[in-house]
C-alpha positions in Angstrom: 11.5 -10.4 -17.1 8.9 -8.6 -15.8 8.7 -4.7 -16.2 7.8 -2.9 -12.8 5.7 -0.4 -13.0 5.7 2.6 -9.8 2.8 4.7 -8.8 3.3 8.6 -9.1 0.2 9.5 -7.5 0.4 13.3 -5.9 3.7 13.4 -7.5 3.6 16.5 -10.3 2.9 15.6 -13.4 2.6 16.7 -16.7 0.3 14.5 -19.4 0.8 12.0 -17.0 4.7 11.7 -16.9 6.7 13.4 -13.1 7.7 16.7 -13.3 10.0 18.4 -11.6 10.8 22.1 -10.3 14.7 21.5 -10.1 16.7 19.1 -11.0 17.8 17.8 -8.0 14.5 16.8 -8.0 14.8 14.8 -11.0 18.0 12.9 -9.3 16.8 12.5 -6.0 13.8 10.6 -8.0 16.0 8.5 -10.5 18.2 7.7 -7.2 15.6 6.3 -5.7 14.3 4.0 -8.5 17.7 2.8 -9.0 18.2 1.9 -5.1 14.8 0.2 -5.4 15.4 -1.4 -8.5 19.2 -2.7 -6.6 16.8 -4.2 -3.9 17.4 -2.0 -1.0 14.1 -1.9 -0.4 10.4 -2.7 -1.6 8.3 -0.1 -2.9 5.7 -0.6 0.5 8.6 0.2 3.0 9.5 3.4 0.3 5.9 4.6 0.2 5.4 4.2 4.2 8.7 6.1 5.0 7.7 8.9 3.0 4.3 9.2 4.2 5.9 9.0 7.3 8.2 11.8 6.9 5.1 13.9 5.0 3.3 12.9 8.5 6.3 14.2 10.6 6.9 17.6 8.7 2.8 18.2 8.4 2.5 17.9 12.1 6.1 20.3 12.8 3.9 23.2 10.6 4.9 22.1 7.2 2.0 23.8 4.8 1.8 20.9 2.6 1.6 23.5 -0.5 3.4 20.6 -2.2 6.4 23.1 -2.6 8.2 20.7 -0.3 7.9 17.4 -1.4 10.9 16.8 -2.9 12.7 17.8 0.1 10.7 15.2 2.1 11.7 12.6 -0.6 15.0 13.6 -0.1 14.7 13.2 3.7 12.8 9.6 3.6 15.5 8.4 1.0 18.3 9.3 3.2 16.6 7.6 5.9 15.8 4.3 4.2 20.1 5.1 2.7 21.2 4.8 6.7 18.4 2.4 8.0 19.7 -0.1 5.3 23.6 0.6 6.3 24.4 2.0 2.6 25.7 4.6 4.3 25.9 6.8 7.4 24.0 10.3 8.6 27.9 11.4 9.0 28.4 10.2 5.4 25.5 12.0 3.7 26.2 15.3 5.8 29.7 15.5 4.7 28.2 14.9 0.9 26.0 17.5 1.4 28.6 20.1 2.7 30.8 18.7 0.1 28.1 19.8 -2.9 26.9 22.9 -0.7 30.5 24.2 -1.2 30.9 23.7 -5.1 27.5 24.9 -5.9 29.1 28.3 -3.9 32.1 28.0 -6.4 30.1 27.2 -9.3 29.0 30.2 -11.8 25.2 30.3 -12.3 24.1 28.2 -15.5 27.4 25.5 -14.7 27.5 22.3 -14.0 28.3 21.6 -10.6 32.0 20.0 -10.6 32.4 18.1 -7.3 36.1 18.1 -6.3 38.2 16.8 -3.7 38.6 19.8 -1.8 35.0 20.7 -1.4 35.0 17.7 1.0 37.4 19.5 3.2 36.4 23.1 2.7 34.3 24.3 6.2 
């Protein structure tokens, strides 16, 4: 088997290994290596969506202080999620609520313990 090896240029690093400022950040990057890694898409259609969503926050004032690159990883990786039919906007909105809510519930310094009822929580 061959190993696979990803670029992390412009990601932040530390001695040459990602970084990360929070660790959503950390997940959102591991879930995306796992989805590629499952074949739901090829490293080129991953690379061009996010420069593609860089592109599209840069030109709607985004300062590119590189404070917000996660959250355009996040965005491109739920659009590649829906593009692919792994799931829907609807789907990942309702996640997002869902986890908005616990975090609320959740004392600092916890781990986040998503429930049931967060999903139906407004």
């Amino acid at each position: 088997m061959s190993e696979r090896h990803v670029d992390v240029t412009g990601m932040p690093q530390d001695e040459g290994a990602p970084v990360f400022r929070q660790p959503w950040e950390a997940e959102a990057f591991a879930i995306t290596l796992a989805l590629h890694a499952r074949g739901l898409f090829d490293w080129p259609e991953w690379a061009e969506t996010l420069a593609a969503q860089i592109r599209n926050a840069q030109a709607a004032g985004d300062a590119d202080l590189g404070d917000t690159y996660y959250h355009h990883w996040l965005k491109a990786l739920e659009t590649l999620i829906t593009a692919k039919g792994a799931s829907s906007a609807e789907e990942l909105s309702r996640y997002r609520s869902a986890w908005a809510h616990a975090a609320e519930r959740t004392p600092h310094g916890q781990p986040i313990d998503l429930q049931s009822a967060d999903s139906t929580s407004s």
